[in-house]
C-alpha positions as CSV (number, residue, x, y, z in Angstrom):
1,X,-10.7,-28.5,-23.6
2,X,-9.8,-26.2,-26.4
3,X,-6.0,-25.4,-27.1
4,X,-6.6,-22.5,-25.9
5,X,-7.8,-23.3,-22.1
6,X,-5.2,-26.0,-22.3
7,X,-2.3,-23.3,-23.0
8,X,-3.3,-21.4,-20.2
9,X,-4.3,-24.1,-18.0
10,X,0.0,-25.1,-18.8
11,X,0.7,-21.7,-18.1
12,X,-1.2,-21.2,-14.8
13,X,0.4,-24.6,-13.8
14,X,4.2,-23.5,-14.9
15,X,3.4,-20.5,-12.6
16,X,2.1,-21.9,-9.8
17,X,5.3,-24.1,-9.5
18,X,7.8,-20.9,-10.4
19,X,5.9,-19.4,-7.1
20,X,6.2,-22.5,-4.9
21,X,10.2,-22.7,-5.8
22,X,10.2,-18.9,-5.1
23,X,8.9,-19.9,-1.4
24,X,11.7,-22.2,-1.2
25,X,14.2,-20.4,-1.8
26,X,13.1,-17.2,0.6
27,X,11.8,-19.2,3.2
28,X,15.7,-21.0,3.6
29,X,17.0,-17.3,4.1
30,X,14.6,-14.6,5.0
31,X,13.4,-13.5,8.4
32,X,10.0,-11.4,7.4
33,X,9.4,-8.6,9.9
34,X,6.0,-8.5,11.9
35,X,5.8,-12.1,11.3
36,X,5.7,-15.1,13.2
37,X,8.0,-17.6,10.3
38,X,5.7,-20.7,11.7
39,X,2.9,-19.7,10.1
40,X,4.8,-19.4,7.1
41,X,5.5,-22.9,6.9
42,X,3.6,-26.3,5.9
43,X,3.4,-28.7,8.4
44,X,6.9,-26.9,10.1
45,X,8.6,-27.4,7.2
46,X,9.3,-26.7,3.0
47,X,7.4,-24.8,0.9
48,X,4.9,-22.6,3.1
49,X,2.3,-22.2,0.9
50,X,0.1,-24.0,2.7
51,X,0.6,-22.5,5.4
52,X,-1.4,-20.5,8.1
53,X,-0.3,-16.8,6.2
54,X,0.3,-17.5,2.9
55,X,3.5,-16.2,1.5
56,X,3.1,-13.8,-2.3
57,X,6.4,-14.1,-4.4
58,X,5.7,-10.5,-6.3
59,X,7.7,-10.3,-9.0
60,X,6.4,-6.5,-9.7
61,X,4.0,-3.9,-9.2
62,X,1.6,-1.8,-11.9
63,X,-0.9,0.9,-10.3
64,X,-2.7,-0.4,-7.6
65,X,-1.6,-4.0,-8.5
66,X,1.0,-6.2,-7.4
67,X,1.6,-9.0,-10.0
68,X,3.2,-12.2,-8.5
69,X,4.9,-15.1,-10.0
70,X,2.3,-17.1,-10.3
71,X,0.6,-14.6,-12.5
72,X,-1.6,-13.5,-10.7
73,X,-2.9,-10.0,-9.8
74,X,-3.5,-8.8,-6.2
75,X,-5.0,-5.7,-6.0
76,X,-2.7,-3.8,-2.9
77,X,-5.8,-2.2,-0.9
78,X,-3.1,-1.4,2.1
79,X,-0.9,0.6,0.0
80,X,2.2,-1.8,0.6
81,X,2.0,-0.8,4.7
82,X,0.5,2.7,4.0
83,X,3.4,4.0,1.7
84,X,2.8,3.5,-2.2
85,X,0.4,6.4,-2.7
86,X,0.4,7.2,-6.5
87,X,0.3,3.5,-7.2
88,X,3.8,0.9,-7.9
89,X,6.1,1.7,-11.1
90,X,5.3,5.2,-10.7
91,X,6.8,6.6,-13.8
92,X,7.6,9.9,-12.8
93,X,8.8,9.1,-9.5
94,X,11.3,6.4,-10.7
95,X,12.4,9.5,-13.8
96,X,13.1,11.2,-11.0
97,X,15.2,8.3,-8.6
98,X,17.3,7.9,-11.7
99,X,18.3,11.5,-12.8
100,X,19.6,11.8,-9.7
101,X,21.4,8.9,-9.4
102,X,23.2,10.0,-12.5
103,X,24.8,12.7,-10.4
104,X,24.9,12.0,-6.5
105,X,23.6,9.1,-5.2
106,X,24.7,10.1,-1.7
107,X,26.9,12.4,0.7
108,X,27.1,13.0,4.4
109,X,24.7,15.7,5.4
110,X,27.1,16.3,7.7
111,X,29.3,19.3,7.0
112,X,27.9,19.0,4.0
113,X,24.6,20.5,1.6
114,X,23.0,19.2,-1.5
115,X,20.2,20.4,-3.8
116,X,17.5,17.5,-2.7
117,X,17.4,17.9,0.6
118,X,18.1,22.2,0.5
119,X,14.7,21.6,-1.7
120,X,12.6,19.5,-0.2
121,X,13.4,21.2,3.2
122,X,11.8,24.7,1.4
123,X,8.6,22.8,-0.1
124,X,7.9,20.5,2.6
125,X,7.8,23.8,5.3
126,X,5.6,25.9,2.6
127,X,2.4,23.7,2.7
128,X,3.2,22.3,6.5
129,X,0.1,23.4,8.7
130,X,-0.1,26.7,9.8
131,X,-2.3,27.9,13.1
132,X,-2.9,31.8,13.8
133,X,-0.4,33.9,14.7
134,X,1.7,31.0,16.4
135,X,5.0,30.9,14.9
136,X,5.5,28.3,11.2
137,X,7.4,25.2,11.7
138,X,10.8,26.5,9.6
139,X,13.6,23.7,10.3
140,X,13.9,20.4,8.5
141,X,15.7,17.3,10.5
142,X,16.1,14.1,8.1
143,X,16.0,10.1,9.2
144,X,15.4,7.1,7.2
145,X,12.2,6.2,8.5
146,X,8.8,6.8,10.2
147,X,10.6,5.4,13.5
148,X,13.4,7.1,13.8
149,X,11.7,10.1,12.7
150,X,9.9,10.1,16.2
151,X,13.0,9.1,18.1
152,X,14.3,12.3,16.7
153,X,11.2,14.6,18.1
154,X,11.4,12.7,20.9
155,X,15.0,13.5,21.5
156,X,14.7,17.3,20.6
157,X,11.8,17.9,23.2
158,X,13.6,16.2,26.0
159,X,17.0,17.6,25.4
160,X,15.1,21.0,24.8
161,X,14.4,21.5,28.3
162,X,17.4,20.3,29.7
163,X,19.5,22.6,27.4
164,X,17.4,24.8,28.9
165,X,18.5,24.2,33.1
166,X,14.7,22.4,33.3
167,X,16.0,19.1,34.8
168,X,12.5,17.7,35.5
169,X,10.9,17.7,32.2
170,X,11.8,14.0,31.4
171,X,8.2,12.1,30.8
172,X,6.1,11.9,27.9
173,X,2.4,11.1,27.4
174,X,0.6,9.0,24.8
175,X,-2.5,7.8,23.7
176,X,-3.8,4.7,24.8
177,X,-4.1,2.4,21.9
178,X,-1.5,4.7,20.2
179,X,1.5,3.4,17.7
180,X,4.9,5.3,16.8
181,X,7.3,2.4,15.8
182,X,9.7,0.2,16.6
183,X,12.9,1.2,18.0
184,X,12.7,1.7,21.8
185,X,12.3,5.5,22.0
186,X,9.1,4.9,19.9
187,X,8.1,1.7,21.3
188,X,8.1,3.4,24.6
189,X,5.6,5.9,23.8
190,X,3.4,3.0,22.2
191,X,0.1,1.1,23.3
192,X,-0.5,-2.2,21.6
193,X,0.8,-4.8,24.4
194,X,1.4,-7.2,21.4
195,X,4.5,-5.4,20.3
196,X,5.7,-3.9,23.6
197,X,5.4,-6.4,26.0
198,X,8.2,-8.4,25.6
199,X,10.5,-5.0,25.7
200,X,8.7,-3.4,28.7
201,X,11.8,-4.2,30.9
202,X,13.5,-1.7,28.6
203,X,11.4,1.0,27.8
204,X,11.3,4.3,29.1
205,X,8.2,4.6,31.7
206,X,5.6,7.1,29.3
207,X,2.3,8.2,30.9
208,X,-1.4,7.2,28.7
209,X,-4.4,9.1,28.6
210,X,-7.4,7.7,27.3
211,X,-7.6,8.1,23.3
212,X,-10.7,9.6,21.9
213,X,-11.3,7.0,19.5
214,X,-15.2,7.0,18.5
215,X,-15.6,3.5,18.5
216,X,-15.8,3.6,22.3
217,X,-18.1,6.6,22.7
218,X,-20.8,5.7,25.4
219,X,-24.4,5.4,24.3
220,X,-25.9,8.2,22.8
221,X,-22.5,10.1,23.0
222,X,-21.1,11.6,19.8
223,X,-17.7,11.5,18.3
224,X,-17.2,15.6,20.0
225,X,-18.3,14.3,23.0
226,X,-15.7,11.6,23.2
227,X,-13.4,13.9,22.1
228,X,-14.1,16.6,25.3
229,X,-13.9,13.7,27.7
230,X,-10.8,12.3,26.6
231,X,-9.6,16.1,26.4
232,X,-10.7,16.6,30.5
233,X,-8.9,13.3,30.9
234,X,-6.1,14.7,29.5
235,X,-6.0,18.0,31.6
236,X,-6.0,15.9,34.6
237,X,-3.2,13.8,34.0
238,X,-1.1,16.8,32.6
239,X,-2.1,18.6,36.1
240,X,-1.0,15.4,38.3
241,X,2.3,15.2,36.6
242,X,2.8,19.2,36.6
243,X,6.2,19.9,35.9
244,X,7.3,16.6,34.4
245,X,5.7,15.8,30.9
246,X,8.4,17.5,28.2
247,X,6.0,16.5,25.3
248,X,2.5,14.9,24.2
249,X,3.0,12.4,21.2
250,X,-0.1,11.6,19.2
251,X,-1.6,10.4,15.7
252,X,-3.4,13.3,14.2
253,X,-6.8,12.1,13.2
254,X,-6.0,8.1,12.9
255,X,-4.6,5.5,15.1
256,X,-3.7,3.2,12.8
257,X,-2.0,0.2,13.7
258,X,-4.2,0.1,16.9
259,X,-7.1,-0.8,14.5
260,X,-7.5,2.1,12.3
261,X,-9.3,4.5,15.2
262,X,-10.8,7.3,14.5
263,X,-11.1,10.6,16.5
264,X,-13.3,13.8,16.0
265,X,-10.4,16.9,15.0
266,X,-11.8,19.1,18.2
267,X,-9.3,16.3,20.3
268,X,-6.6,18.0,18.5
269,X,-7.7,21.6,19.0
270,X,-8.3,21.0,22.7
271,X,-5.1,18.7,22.7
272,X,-3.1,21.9,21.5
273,X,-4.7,24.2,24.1
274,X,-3.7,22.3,27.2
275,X,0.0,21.7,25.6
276,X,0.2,25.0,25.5
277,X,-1.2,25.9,29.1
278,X,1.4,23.7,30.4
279,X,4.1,24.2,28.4
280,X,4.4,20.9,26.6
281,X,5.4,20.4,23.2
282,X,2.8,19.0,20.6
283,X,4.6,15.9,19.0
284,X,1.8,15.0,15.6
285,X,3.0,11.9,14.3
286,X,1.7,11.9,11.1
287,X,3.5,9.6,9.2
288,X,0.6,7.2,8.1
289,X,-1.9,10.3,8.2
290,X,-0.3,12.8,6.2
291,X,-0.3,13.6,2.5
292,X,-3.5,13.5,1.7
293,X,-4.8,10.0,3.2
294,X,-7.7,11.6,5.5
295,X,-9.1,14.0,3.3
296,X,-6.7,17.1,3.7
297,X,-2.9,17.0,3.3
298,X,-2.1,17.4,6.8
299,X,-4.8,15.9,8.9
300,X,-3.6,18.5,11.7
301,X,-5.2,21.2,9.2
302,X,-8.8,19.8,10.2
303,X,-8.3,21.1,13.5
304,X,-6.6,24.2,12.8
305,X,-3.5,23.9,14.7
306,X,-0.1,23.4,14.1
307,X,2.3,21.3,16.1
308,X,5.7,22.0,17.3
309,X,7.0,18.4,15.9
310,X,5.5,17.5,12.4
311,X,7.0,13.8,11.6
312,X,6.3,12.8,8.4
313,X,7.5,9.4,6.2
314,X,5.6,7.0,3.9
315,X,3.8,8.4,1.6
316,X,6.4,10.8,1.7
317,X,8.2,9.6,-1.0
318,X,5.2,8.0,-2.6
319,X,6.1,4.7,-1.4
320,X,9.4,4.5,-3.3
321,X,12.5,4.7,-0.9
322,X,12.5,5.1,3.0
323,X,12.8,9.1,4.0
324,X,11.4,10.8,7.0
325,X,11.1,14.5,7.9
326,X,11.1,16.2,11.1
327,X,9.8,19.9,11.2
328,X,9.8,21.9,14.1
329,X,10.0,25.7,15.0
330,X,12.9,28.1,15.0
331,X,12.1,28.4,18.8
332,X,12.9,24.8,19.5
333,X,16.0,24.9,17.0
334,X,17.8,28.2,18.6
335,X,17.4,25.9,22.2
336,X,20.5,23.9,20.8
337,X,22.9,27.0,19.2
338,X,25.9,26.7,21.7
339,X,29.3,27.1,22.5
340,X,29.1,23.7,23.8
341,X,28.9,20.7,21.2
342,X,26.7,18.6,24.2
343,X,24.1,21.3,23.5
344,X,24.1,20.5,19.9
345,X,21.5,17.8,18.6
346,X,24.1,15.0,17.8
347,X,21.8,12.6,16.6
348,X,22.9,11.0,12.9
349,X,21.8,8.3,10.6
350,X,24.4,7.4,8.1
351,X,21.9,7.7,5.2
352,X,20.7,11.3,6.6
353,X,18.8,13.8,3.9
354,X,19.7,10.9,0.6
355,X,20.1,12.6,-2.1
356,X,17.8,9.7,-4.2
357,X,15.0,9.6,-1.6
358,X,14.4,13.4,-1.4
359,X,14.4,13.8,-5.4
360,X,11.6,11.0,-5.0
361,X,9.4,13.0,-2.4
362,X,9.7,16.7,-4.8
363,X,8.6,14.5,-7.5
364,X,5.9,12.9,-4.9
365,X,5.0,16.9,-3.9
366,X,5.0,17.9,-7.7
367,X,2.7,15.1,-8.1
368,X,0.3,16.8,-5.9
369,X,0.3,19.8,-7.2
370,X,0.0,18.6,-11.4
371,X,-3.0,16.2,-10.7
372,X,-4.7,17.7,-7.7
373,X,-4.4,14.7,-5.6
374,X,-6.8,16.1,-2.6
375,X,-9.3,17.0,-4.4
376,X,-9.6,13.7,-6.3
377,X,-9.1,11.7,-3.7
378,X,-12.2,13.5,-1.7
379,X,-14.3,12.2,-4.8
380,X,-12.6,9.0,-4.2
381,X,-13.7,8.8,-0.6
382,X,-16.9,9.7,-1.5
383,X,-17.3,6.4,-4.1
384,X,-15.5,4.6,-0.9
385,X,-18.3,5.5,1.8
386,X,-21.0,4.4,-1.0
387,X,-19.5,1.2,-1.8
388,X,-18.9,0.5,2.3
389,X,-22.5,1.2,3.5
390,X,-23.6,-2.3,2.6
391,X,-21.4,-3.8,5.1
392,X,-23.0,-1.1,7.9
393,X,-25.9,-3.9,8.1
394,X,-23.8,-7.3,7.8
395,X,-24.8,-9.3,10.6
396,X,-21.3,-9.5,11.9
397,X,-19.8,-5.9,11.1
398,X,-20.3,-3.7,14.4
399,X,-19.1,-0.5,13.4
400,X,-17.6,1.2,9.2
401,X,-15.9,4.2,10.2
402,X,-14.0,6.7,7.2
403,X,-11.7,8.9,7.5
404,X,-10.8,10.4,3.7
405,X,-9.0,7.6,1.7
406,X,-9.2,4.9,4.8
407,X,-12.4,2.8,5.2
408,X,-12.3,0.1,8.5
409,X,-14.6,-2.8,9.3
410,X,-15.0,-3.7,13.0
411,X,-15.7,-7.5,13.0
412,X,-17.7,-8.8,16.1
413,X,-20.1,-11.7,16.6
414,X,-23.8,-10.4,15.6
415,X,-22.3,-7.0,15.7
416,X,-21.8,-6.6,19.1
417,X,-18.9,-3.9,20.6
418,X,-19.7,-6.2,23.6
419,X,-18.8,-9.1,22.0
420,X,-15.8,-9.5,20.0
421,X,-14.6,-12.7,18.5
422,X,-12.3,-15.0,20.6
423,X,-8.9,-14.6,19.9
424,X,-8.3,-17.9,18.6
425,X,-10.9,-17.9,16.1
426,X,-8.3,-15.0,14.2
427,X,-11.2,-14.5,11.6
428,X,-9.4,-11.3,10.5
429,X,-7.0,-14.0,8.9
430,X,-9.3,-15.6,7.4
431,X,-11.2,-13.2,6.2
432,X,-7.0,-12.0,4.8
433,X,-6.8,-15.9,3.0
434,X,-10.1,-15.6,1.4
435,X,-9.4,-12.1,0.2
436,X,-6.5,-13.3,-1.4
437,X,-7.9,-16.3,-2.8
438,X,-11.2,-15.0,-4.4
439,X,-12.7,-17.7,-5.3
440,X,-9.9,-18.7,-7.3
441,X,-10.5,-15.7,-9.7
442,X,-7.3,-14.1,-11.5
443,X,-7.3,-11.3,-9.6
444,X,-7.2,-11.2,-5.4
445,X,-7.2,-8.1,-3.1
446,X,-4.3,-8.0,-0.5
447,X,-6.5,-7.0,3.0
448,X,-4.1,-7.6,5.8
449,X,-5.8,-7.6,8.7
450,X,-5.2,-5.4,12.3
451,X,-6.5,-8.3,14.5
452,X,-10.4,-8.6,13.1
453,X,-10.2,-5.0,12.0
454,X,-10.3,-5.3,8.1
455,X,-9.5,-2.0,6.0
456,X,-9.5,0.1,2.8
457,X,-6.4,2.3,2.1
458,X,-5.5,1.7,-1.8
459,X,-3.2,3.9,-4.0
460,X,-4.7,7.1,-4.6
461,X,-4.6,5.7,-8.5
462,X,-7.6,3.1,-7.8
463,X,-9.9,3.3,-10.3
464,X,-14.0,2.5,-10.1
465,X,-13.8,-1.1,-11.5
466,X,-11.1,-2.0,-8.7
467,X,-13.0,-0.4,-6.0
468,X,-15.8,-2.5,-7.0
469,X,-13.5,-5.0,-7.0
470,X,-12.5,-4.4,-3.2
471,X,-15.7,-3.9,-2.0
472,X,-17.5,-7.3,-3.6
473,X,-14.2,-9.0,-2.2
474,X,-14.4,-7.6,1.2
475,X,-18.3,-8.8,1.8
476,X,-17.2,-12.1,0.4
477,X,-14.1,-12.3,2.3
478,X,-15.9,-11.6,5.9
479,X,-18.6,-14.1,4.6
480,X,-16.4,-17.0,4.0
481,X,-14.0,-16.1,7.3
482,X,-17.1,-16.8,9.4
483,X,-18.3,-19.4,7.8
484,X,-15.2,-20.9,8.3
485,X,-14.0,-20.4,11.1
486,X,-17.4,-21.7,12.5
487,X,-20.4,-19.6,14.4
């Protein structure tokens, strides 16, 4: 060994112990969320990083990379859970974060106005989708997150009607397979057992219609066709509960945490007609969709239609601070003006409209506008699709399905809908370790799984030798979780 392999075999060694003590330390005082700690840990105990998950100490982020304290680079092909979408260290995001903390940091929105939000407000309701003659969404309600963003459009529909004398109009319907959050409201009106079933003894009772997710068109049915049948379903359920359902919540496009599921746009269109033929309100939660990630800034613009609640977050402030938005029309804001303050929408976060996290999202919507985002991420997507068709013929991939910047792999035995893998076998995991690992190589890709759903949704920054990166990674990351996890 030359000195120069043995410096940087010292250094990979000083690293790998600066990571384990990192471990240490956050596994004796941090609760991760969406995590169950055991896996965490080796043997029950210390260090974790041997563990079932392994556990990253990052120490920062560059572009599409997060660098940890080990050295290492991971390339972040999940966009740090769907937010970072101009890559980490954004420069003129964080120029942005810290003029304005040179002058107000925050203020109760309350009684009370400031430039950021007044702004953002105005720019966010100039390029929200627009349909016909139907009235423009034209009011701005700020929370601090993608959750609390649909507790809010939640709230407003419900308390709508009843401002309104309509005492009946007290249910909501879903999507099967559909995901909105955490918080009860939101959890309510979600369709992944995993996270609600525990809570079901306190959740609101929401009605499901079938989702039109291609993946489970019947044989020789297109993606349309799914569409119209879960639309019919749709009608029927809306006609049974006549008089009841205040608003329909769905995820324009994309149902992500239910395994990135994709649905033709005519759902949407057909969605919108039936809302309004029963006078329901159109909730489109778009706050993994939106800005730009499926091809168009709004995905509701590839159906043409507008909704009456727009909730946005994420990439919203290109990944940097939590912010959601809430547009809706002036129709649904002139149901609360009222002599009486129980008519008013009292609904409050303490950290409302921040003055640091909406001077983040203009510089995120500026962004758009100097480097004409859409337009290179479509020639993104395109290098995407190329470098996923391989894995449309891996033995063990039963269905690739795109939608703009987010690529998924279904994972099934021999590529079988029929025949997914047991439970237990968790290859999506594995598949998530050997990502990481590479082979030992310097850089690893950060794939976390949905159950043995694997997915692309990187930075919008990726470049072509990371992509190549992802892909090569991905093919040998499914390879060696099967391998390993036994036939």
């Amino acid at each position: 060994m030359d000195k120069n392999d043995h410096d940087s075999a010292m250094l990979a060694e000083a690293g790998v112990e600066t990571a384990r003590r990192w471990r240490q330390r956050d596994l004796a005082v941090l609760w991760h969320p969406c995590t169950q700690m055991r896996e965490h840990l080796h043997g029950g105990n210390d260090t974790g990083e041997d563990g079932l998950m392994p556990l990253l100490p990052i120490a920062r982020g560059q572009g599409p990379w997060l660098i940890g304290r080990d050295g290492r680079r991971y390339l972040d092909a999940i966009s740090s859970w769907w937010t970072n979408i101009f890559g980490h260290a954004e420069p003129r995001i964080a120029a942005a974060i810290a003029e304005q903390a040179s002058t107000l940091e925050h203020v109760i929105l309350a009684g009370c106005s400031h430039a950021p939000a007044v702004e953002l407000a105005e720019r966010l309701l100039a390029i929200a989708p627009r349909e016909g003659k139907r009235a423009p969404l034209s009011k701005v309600f700020y929370a601090d997150n993608g959750s609390a963003g649909v507790e809010v459009a939640l709230k407003m529909a419900f308390h709508w009607f009843r401002n309104r004398g309509i005492e009946g109009r007290t249910r909501f319907i879903a999507l099967e397979g559909g995901y909105h959050g955490e918080t009860l409201g939101a959890l309510a009106v979600g369709d992944i057992p995993l996270y609600r079933r525990v809570y079901a003894p306190l959740l609101a009772e929401a009605l499901f219609a079938p989702s039109p997710d291609a993946y489970l068109c019947e044989p020789g049915e297109t993606a349309a066709d799914r569409a119209r049948r879960a639309a019919d379903a749709l009608r029927e359920l809306l006609e049974r509960h006549a008089g009841e359902v205040c608003a329909l919540i769905l995820e324009p496009r994309l149902q992500c945490a239910g395994g990135m599921r994709m649905h033709d746009p005519l759902y949407l269109k057909l969605a919108r007609e039936l809302c309004d033929a029963h006078g329901v309100f159109l909730i489109a939660d778009e706050i993994a969709a939106g800005f730009g990630r499926t091809g168009t800034m709004f995905a509701c613009e590839q159906a043409g239609i507008a909704p009456d609640f727009l909730c946005l977050s994420k990439g919203l402030t290109g990944g940097s601070l939590p912010l959601a938005a809430v547009l809706t029309t002036d129709s649904v804001y002139e149901g609360f003006l009222d002599e009486s303050r129980e008519k008013a929408f009292l609904h409050s976060h303490s950290y409302t409209g921040n003055p640091l996290a909406c001077a983040a999202a203009l510089a995120t919507l500026s962004i758009f506008e100097q480097d004409r985002v859409i337009v290179r991420n479509r020639a993104t997507a395109e290098r995407m699709a190329a470098l996923a068709a391989p894995l449309r013929e891996h033995r063990h991939v039963a269905d690739v399905r795109q939608a703009g910047m987010v690529v998924a792999f279904e994972l099934t035995r021999n590529g079988d809908k029929a025949t997914p893998f047991e439970p237990a076998r968790r290859i999506g995991l594995h598949a998530y370790r050997a990502a990481l690992a590479n082979g030992g190589a310097s850089d690893g890709v950060l794939l976390r799984p949905l159950g043995d759903v694997l997915y692309w949704m990187p930075p919008y920054c990726i470049d072509e030798e990371a992509l190549e990166l992802l892909a090569a990674t991905t093919v040998a990351a499914i390879d060696a979780a099967i391998d390993g996890a036994g036939q």
